[in-house]
Gaussian input, Z-matrix of N, CA and C with variables (Angstrom, degrees):
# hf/3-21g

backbone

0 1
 N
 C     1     B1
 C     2     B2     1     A1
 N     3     B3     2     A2     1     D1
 C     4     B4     3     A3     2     D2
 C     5     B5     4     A4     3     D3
 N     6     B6     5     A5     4     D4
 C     7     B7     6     A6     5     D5
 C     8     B8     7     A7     6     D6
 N     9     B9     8     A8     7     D7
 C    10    B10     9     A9     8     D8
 C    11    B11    10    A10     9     D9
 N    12    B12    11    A11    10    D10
 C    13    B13    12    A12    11    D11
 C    14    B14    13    A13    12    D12
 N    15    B15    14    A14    13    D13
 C    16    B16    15    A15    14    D14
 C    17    B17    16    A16    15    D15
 N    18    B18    17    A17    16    D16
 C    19    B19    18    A18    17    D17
 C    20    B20    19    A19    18    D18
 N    21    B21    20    A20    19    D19
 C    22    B22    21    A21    20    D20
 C    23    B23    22    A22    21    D21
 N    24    B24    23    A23    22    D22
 C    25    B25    24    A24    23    D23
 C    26    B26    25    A25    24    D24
 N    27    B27    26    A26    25    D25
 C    28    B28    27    A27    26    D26
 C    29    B29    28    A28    27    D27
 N    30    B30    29    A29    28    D28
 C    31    B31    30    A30    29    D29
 C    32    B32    31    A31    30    D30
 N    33    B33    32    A32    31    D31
 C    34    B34    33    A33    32    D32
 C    35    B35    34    A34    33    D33
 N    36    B36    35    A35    34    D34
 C    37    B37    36    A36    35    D35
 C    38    B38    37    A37    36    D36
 N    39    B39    38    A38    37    D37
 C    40    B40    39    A39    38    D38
 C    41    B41    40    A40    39    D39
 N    42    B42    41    A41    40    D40
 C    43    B43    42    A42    41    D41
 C    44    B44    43    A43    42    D42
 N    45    B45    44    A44    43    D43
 C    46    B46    45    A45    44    D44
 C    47    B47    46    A46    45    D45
 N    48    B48    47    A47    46    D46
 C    49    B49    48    A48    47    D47
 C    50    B50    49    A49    48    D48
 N    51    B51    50    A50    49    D49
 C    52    B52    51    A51    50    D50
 C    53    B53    52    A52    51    D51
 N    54    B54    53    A53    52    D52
 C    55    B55    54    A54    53    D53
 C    56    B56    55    A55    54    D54
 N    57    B57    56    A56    55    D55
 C    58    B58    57    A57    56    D56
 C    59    B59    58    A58    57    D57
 N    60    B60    59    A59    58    D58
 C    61    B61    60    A60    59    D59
 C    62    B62    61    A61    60    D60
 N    63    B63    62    A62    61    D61
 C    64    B64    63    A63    62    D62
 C    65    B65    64    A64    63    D63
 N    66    B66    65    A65    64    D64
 C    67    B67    66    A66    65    D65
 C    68    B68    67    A67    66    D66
 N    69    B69    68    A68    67    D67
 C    70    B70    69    A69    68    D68
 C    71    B71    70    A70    69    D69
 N    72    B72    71    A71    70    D70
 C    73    B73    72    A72    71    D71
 C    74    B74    73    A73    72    D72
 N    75    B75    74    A74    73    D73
 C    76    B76    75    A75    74    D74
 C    77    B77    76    A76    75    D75
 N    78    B78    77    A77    76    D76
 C    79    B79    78    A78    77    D77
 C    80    B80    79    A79    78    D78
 N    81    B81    80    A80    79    D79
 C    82    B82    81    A81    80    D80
 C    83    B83    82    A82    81    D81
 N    84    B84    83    A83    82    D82
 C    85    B85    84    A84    83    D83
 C    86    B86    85    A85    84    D84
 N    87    B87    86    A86    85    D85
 C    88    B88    87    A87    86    D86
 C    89    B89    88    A88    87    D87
 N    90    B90    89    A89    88    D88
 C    91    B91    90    A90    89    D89
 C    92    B92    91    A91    90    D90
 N    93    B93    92    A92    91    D91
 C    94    B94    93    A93    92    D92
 C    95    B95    94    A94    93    D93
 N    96    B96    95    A95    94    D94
 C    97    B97    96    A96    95    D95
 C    98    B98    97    A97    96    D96
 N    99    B99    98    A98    97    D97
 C   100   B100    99    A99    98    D98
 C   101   B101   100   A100    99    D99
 N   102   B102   101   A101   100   D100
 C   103   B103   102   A102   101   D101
 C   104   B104   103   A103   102   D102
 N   105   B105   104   A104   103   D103
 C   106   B106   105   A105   104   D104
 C   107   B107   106   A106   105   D105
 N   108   B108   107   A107   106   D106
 C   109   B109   108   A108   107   D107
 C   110   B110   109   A109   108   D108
 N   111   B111   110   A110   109   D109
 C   112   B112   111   A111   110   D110
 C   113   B113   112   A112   111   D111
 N   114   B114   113   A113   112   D112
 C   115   B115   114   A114   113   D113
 C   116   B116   115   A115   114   D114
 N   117   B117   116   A116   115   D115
 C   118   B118   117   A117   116   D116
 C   119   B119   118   A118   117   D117
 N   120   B120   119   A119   118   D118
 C   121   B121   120   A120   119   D119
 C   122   B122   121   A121   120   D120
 N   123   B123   122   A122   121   D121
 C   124   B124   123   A123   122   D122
 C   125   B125   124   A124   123   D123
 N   126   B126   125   A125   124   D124
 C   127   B127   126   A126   125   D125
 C   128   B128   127   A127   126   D126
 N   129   B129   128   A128   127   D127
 C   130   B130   129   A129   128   D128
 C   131   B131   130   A130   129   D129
 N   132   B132   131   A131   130   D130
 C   133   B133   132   A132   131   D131
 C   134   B134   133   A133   132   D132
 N   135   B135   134   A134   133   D133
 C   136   B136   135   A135   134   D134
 C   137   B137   136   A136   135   D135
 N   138   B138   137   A137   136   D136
 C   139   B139   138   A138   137   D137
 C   140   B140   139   A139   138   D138
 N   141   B141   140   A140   139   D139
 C   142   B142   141   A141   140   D140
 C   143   B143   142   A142   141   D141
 N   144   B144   143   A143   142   D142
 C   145   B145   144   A144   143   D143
 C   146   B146   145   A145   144   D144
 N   147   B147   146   A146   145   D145
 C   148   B148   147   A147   146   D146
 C   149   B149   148   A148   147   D147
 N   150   B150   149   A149   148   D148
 C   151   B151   150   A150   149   D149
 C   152   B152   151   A151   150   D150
 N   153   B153   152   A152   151   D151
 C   154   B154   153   A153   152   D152
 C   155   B155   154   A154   153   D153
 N   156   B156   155   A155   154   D154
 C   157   B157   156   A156   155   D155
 C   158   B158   157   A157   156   D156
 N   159   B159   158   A158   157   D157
 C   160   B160   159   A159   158   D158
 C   161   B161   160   A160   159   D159
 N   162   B162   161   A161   160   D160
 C   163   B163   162   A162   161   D161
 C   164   B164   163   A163   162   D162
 N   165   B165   164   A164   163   D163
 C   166   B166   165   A165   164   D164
 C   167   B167   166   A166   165   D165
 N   168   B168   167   A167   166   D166
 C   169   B169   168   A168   167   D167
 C   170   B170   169   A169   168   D168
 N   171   B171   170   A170   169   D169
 C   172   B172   171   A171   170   D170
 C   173   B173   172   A172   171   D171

   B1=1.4453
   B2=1.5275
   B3=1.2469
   B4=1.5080
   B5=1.7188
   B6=1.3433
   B7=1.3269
   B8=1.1503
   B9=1.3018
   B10=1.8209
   B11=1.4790
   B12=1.2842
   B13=1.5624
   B14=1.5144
   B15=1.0582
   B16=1.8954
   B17=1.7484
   B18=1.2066
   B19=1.8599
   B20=1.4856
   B21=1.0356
   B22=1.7361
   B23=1.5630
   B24=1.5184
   B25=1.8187
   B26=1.2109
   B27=2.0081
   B28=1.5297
   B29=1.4989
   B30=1.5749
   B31=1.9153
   B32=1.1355
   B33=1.1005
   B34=2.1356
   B35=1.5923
   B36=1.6539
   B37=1.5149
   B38=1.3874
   B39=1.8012
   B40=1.0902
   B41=1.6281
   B42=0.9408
   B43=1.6456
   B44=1.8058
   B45=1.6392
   B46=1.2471
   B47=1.2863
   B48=1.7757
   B49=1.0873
   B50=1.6488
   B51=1.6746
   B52=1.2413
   B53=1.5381
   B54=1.7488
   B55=1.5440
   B56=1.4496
   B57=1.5295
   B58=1.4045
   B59=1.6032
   B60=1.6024
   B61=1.3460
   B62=1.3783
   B63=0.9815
   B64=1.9936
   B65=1.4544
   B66=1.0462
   B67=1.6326
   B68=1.5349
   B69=0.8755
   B70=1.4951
   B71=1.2720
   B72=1.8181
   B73=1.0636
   B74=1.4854
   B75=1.1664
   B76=1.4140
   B77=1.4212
   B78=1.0301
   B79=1.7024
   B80=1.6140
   B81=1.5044
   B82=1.3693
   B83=1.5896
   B84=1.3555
   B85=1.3248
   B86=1.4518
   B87=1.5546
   B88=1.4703
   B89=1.5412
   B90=1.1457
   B91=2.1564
   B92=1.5638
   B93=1.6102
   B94=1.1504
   B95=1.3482
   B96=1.3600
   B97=1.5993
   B98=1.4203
   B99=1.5186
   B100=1.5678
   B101=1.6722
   B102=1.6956
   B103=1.1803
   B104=1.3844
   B105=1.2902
   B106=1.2327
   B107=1.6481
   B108=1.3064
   B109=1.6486
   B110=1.5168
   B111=1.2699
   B112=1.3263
   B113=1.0153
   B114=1.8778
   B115=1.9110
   B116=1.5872
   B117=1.1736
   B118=1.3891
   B119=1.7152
   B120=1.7049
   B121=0.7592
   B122=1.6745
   B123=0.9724
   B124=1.7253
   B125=1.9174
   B126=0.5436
   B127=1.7127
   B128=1.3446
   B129=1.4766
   B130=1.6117
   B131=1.9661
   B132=1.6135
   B133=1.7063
   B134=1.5507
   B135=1.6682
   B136=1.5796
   B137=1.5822
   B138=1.4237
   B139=1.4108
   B140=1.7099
   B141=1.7294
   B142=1.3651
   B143=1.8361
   B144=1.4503
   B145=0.9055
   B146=1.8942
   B147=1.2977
   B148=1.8121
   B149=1.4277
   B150=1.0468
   B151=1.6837
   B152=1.5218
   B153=1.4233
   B154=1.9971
   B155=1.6882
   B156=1.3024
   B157=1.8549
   B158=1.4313
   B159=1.4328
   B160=1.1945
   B161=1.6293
   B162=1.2903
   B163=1.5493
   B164=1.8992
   B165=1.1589
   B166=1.8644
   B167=1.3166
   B168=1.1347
   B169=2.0028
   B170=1.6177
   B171=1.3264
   B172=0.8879
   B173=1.7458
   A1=107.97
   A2=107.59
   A3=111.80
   A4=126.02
   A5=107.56
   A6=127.39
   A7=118.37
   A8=134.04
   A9=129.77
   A10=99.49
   A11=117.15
   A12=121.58
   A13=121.71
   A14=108.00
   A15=106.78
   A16=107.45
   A17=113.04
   A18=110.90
   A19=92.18
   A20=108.71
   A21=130.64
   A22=114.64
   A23=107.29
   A24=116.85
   A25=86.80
   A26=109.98
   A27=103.21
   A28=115.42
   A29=96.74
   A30=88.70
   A31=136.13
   A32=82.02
   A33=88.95
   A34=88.32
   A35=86.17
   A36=113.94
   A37=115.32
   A38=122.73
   A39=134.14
   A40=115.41
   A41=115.25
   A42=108.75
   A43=81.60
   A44=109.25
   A45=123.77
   A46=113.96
   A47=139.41
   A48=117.57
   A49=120.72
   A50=128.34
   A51=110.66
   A52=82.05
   A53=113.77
   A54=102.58
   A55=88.31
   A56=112.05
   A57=125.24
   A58=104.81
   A59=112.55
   A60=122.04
   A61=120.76
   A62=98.59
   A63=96.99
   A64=114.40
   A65=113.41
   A66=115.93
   A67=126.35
   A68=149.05
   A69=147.77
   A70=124.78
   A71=115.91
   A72=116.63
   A73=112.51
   A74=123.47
   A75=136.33
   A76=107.13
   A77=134.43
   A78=126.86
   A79=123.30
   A80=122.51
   A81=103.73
   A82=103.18
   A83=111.75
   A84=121.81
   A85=104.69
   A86=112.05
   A87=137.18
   A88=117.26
   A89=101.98
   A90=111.90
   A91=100.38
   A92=132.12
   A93=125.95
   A94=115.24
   A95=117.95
   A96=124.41
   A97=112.32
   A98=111.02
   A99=95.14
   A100=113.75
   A101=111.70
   A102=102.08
   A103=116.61
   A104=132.08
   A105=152.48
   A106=100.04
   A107=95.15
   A108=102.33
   A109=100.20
   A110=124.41
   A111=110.25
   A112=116.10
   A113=97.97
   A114=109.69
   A115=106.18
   A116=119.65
   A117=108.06
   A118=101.27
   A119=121.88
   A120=128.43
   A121=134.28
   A122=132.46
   A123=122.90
   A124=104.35
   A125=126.21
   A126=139.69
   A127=107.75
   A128=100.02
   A129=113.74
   A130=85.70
   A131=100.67
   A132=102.08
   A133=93.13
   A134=92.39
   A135=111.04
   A136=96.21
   A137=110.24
   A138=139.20
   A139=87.13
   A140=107.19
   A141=95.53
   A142=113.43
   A143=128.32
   A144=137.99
   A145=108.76
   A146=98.76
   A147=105.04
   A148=117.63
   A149=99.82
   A150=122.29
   A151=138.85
   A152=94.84
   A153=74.44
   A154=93.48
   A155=94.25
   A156=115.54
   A157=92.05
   A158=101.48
   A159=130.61
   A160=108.75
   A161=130.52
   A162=120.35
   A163=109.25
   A164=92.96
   A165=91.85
   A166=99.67
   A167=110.64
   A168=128.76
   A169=86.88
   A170=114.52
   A171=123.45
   A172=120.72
   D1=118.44
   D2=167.52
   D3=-66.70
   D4=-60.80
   D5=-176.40
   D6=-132.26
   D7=145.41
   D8=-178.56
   D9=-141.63
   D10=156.05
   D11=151.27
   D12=-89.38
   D13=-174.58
   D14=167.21
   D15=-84.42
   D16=175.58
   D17=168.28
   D18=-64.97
   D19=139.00
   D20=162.09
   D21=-105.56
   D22=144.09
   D23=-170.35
   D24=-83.71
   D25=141.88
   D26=163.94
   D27=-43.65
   D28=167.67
   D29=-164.92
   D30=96.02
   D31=-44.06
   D32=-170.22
   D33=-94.23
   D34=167.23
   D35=162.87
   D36=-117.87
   D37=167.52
   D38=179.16
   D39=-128.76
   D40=178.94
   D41=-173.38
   D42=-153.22
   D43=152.18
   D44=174.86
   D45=-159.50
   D46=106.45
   D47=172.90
   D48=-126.85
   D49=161.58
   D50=-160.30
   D51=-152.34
   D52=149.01
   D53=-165.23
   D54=-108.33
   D55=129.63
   D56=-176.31
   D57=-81.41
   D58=141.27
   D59=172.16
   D60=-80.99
   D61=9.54
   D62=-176.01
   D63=172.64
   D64=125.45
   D65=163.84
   D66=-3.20
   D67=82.13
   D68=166.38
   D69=-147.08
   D70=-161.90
   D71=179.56
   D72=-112.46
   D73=169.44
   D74=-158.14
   D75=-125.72
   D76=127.09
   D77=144.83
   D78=-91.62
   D79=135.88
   D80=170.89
   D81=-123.71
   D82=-176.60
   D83=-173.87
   D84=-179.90
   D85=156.37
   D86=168.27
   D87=-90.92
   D88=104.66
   D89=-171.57
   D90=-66.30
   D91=-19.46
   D92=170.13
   D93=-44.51
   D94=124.76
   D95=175.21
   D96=-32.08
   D97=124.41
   D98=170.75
   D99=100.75
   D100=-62.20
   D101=-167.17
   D102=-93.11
   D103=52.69
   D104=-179.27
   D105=-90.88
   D106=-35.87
   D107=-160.09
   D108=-74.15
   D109=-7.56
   D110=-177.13
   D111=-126.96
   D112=-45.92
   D113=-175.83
   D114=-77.05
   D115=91.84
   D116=177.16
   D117=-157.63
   D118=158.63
   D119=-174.90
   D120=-162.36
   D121=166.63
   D122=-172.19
   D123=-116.21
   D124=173.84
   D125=157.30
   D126=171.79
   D127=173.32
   D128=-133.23
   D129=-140.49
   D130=114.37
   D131=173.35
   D132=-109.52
   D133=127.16
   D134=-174.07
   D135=-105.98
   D136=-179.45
   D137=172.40
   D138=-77.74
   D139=135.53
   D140=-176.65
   D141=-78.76
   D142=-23.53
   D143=157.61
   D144=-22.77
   D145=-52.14
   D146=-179.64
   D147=-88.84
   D148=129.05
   D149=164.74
   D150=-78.67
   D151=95.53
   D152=-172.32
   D153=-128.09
   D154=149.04
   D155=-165.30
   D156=-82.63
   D157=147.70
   D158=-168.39
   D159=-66.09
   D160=128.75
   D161=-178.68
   D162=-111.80
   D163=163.39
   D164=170.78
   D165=-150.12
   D166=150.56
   D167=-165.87
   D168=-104.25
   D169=141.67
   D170=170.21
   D171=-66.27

């Protein structure tokens, strides 16, 4: 685990940031029992020079 937030109240939001050493991809996820299965996600830290369009998983 790189970075985590605290539990958050439905509703709210959180903010989390961690300075990546190199170009790649990321996985995220929710350690709350259970909600792994849904709340979870990938993104991609590029060279800022590069551009890559935003994607969404169906």
């Amino acid at each position: 685990m790189i970075a985590n937030t605290k539990f958050l109240e439905p509703g709210t939001t959180g903010e989390v940031g961690f300075m990546a050493s190199r170009p790649e991809g990321y996985e995220f996820l929710c350690t709350f029992p259970s909600h792994n299965v849904s709340m979870l996600g990938y993104f991609i830290v590029s060279d800022p020079a590069t551009e890559i369009a935003p994607q969404r998983s169906p």
